[in-house]
N, CA, C and O atoms as CSV, one atom per row, in Angstrom:
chain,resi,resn,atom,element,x,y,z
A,1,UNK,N,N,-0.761,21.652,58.073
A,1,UNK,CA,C,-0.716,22.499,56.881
A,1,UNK,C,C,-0.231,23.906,57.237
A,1,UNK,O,O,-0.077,24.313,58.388
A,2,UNK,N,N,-0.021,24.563,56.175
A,2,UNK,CA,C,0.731,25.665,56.616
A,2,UNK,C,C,0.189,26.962,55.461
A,2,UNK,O,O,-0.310,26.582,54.401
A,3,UNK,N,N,0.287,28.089,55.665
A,3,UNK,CA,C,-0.283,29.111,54.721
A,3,UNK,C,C,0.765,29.880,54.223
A,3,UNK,O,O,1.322,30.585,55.065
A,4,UNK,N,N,1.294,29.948,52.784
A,4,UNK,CA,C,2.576,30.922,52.398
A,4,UNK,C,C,2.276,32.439,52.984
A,4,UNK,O,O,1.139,32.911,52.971
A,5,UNK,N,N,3.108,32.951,53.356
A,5,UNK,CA,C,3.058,34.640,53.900
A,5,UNK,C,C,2.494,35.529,52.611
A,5,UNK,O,O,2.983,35.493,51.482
A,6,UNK,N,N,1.292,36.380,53.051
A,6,UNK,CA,C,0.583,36.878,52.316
A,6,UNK,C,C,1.272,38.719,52.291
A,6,UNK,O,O,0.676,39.593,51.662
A,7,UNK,N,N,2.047,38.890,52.764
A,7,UNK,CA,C,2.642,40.172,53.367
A,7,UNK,C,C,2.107,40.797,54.261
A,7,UNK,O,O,0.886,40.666,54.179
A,8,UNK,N,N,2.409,41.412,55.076
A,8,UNK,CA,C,2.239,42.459,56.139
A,8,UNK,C,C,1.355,43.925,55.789
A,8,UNK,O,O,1.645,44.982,55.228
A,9,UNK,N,N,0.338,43.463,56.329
A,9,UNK,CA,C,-0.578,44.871,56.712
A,9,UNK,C,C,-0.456,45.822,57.984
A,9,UNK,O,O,-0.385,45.596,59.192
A,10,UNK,N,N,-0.458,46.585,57.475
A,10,UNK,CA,C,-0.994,47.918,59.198
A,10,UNK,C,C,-2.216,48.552,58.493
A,10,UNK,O,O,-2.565,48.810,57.341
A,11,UNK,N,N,-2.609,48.654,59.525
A,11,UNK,CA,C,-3.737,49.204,60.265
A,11,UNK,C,C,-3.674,49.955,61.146
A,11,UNK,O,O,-2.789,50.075,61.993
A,12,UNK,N,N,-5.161,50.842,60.929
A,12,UNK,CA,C,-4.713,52.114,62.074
A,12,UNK,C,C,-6.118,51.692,62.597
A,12,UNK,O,O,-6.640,50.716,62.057
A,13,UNK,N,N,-6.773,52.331,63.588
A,13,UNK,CA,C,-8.077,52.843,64.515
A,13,UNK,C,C,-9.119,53.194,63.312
A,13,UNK,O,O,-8.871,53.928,62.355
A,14,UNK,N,N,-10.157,52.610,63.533
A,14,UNK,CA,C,-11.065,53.317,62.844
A,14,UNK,C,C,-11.126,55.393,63.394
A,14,UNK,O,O,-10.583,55.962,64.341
A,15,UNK,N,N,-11.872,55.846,62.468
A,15,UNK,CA,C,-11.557,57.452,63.090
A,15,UNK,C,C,-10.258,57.941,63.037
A,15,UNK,O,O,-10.070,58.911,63.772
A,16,UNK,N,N,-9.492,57.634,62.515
A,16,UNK,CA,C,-8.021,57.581,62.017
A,16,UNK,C,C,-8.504,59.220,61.138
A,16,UNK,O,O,-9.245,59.211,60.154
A,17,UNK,N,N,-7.967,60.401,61.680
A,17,UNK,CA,C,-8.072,61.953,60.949
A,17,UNK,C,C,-6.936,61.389,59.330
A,17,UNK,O,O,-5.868,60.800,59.159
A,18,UNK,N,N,-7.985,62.010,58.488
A,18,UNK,CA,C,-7.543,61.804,56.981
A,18,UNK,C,C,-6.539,62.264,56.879
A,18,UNK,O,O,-5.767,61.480,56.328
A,19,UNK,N,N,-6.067,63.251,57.151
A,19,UNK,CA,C,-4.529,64.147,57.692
A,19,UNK,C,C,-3.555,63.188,57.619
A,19,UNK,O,O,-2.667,63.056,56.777
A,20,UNK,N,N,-3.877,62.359,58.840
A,20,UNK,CA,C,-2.891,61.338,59.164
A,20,UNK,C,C,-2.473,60.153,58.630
A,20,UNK,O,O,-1.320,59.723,58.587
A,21,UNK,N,N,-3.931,59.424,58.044
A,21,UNK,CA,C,-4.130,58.517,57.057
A,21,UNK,C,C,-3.170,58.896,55.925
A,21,UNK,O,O,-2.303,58.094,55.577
A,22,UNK,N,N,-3.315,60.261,55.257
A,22,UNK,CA,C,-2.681,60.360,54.253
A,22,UNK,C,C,-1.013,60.149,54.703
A,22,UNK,O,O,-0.117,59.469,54.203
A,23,UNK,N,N,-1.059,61.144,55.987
A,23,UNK,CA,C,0.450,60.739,56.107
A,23,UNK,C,C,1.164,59.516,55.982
A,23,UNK,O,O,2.027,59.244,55.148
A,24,UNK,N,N,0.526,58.511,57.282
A,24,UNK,CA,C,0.990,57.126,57.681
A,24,UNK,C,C,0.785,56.340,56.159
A,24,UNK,O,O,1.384,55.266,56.114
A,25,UNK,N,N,0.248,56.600,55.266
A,25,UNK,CA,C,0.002,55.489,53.753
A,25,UNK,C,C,1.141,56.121,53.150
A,25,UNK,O,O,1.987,55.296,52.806
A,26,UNK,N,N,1.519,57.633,52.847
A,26,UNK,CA,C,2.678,58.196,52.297
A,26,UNK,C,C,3.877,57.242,52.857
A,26,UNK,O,O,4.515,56.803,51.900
A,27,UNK,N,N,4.271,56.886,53.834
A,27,UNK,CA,C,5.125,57.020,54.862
A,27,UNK,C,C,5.314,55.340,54.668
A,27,UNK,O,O,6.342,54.754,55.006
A,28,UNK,N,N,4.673,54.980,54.340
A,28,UNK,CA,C,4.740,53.308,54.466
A,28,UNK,C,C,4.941,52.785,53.128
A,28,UNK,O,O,5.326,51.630,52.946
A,29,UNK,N,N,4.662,53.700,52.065
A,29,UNK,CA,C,4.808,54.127,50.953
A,29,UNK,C,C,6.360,53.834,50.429
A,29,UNK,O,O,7.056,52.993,49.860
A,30,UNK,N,N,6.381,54.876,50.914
A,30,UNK,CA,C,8.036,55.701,50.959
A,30,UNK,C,C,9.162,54.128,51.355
A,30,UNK,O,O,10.157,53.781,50.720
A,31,UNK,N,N,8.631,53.530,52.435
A,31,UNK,CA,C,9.561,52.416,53.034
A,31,UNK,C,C,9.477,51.449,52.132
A,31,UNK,O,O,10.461,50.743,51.909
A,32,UNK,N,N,8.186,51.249,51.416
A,32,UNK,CA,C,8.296,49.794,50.814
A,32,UNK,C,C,8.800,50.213,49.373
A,32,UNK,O,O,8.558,49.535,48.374
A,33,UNK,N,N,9.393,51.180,49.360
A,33,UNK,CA,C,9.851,51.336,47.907
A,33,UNK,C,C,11.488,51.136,47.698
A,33,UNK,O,O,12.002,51.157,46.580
A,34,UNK,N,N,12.577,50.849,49.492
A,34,UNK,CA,C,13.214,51.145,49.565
A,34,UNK,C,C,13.966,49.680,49.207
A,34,UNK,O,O,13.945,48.740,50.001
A,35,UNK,N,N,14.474,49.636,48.211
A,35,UNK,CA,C,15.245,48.085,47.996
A,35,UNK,C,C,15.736,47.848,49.140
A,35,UNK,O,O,15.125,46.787,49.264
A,36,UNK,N,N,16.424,47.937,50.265
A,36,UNK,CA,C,16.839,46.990,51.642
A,36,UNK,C,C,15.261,46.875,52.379
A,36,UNK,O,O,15.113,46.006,53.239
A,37,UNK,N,N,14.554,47.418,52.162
A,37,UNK,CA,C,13.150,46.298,52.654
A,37,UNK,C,C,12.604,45.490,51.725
A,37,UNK,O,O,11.888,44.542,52.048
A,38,UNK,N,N,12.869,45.765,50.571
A,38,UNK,CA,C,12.513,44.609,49.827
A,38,UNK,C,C,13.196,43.617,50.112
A,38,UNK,O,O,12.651,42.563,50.438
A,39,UNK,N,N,14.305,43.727,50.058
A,39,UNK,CA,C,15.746,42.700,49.908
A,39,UNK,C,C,15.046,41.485,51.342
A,39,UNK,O,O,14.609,40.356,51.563
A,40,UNK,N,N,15.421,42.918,52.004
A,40,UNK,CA,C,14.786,41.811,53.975
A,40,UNK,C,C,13.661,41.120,53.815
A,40,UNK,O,O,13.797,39.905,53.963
A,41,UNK,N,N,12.206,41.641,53.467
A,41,UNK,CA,C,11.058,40.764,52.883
A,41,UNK,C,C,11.252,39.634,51.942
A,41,UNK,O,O,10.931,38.519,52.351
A,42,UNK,N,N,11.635,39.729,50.980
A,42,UNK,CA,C,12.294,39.064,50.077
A,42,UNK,C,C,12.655,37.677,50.857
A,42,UNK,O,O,11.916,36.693,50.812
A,43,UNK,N,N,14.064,37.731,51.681
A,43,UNK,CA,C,14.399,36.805,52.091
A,43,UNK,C,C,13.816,36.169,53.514
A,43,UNK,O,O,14.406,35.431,54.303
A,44,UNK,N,N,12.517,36.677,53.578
A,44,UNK,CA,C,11.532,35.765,54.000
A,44,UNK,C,C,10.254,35.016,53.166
A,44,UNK,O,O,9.308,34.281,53.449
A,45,UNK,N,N,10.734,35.564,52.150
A,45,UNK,CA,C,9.679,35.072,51.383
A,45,UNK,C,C,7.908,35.690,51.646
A,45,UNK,O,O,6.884,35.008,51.602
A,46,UNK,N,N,8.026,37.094,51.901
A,46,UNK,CA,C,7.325,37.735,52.484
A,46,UNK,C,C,7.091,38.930,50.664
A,46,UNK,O,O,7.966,39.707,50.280
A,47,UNK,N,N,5.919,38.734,50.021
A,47,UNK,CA,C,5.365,39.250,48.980
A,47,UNK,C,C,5.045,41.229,49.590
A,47,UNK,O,O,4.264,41.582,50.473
A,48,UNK,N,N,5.881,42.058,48.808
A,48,UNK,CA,C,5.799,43.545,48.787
A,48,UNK,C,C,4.943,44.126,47.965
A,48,UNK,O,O,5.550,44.137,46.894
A,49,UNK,N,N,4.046,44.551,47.822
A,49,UNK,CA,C,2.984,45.178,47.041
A,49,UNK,C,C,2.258,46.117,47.736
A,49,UNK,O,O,1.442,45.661,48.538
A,50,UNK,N,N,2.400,48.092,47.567
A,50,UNK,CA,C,1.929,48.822,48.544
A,50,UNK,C,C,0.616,48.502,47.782
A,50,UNK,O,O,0.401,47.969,46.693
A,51,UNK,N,N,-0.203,49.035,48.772
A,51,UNK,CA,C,-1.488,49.121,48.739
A,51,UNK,C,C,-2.318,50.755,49.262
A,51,UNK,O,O,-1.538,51.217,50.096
A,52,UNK,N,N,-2.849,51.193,49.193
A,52,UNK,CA,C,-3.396,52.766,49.412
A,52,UNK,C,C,-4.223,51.879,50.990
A,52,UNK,O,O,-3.788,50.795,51.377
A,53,UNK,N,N,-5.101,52.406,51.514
A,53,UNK,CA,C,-5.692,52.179,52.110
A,53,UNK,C,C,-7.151,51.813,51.630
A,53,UNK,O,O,-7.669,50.882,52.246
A,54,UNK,N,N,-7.813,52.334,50.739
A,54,UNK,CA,C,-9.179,51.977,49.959
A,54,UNK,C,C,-8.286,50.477,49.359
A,54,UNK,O,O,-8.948,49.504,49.719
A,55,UNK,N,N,-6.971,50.014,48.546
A,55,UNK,CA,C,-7.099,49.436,48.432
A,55,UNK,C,C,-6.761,47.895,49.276
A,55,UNK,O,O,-7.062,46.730,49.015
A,56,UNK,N,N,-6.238,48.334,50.036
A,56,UNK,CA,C,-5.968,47.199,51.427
A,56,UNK,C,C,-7.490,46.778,51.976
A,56,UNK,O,O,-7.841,45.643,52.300
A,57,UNK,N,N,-8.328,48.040,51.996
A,57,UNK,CA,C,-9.523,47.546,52.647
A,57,UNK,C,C,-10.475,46.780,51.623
A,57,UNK,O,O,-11.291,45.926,51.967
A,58,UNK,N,N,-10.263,47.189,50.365
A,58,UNK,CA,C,-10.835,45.797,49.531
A,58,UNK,C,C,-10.480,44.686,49.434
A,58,UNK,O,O,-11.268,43.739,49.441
A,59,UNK,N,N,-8.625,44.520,49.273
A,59,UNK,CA,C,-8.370,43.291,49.572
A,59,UNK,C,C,-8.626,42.772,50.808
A,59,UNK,O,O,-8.401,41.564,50.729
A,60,UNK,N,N,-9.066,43.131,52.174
A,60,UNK,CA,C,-9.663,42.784,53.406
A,60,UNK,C,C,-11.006,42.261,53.146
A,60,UNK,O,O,-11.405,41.177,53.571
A,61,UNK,N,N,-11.719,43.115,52.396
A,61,UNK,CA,C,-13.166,42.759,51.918
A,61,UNK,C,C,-13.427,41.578,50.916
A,61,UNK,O,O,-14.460,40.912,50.852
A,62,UNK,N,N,-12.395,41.453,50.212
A,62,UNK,CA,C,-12.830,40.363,49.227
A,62,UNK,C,C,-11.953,38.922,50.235
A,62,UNK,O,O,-12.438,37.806,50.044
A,63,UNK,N,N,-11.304,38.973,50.768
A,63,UNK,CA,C,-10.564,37.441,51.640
A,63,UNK,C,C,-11.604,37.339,52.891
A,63,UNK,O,O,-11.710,36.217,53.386
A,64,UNK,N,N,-12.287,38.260,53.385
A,64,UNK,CA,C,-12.915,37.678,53.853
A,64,UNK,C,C,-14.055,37.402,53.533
A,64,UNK,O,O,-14.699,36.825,54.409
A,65,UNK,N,N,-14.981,37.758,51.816
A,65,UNK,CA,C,-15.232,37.071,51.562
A,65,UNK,C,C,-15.561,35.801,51.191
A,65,UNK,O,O,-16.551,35.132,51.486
A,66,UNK,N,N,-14.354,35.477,50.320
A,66,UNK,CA,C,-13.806,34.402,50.296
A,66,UNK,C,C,-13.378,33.098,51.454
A,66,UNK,O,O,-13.434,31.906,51.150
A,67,UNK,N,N,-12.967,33.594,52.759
A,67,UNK,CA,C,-12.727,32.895,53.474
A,67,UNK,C,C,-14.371,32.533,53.933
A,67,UNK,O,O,-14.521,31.392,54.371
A,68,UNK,N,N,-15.154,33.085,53.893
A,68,UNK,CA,C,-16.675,32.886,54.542
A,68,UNK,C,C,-17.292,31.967,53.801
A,68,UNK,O,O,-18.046,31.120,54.279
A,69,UNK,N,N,-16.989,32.084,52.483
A,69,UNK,CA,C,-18.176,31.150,51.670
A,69,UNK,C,C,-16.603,30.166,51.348
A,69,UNK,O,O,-16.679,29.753,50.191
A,70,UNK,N,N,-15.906,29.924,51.697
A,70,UNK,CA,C,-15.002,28.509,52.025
A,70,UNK,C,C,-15.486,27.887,53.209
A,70,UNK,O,O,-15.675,26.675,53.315
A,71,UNK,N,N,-15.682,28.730,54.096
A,71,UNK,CA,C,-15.962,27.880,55.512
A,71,UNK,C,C,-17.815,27.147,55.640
A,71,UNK,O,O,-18.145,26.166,56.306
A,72,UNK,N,N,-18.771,28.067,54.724
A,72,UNK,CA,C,-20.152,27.321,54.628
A,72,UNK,C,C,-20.001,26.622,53.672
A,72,UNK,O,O,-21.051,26.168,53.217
A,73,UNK,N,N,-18.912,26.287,53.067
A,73,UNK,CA,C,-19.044,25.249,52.149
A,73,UNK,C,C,-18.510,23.954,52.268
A,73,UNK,O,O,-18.769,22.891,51.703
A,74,UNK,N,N,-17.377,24.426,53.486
A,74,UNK,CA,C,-16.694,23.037,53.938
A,74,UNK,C,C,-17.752,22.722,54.643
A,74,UNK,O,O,-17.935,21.554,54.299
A,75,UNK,N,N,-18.737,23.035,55.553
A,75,UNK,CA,C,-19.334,22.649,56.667
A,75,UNK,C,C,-18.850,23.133,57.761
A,75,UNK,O,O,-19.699,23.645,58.489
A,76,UNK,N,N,-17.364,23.160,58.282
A,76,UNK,CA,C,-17.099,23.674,59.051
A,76,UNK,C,C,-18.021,24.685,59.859
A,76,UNK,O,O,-18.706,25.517,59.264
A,77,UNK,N,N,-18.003,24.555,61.487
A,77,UNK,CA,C,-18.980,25.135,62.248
A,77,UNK,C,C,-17.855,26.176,63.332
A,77,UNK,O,O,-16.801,25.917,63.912
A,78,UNK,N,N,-18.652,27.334,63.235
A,78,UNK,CA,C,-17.402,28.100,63.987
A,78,UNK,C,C,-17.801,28.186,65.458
A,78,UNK,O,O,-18.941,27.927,65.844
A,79,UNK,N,N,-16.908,28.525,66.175
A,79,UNK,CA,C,-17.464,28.521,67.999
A,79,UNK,C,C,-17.307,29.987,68.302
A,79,UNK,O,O,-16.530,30.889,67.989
A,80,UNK,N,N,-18.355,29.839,69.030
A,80,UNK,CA,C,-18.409,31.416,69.503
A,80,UNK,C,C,-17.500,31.842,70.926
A,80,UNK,O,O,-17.498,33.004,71.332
């Protein structure tokens, strides 16, 4: 089985100075707005949707929700 491409996240260091945060989210911002990265994503079939950082870290928070109460529900047992 195989999983369709959910798009590309970055991530920084936790302790990441807000300064910078703001910069690097501006900045990544700025790129995904630029039709030849869409175009290139695009023809991977790779989904563009910026995200702020509060909201990347919810969508982080709710999939791995989701992925957790999929896995106690399959049974599936994880290894440490």
């Amino acid at each position: 089985p195989d999983v369709p491409p959910s798009g590309i996240d970055v991530v920084a260091p936790k302790g990441l100075p807000p300064a910078l945060t703001k910069k690097l989210g501006e900045a990544i911002k700025k790129i995904t707005a630029e039709p030849e990265f869409q175009k290139v994503l695009t023809s991977f079939d790779v989904p563009y949707d910026y995200l702020d950082s509060e909201g990347l870290e919810k969508k982080i928070r709710e999939q791995y929700a989701w992925f957790k109460d999929y896995l106690q529900k399959s049974g599936l047992k994880t290894i440490k």
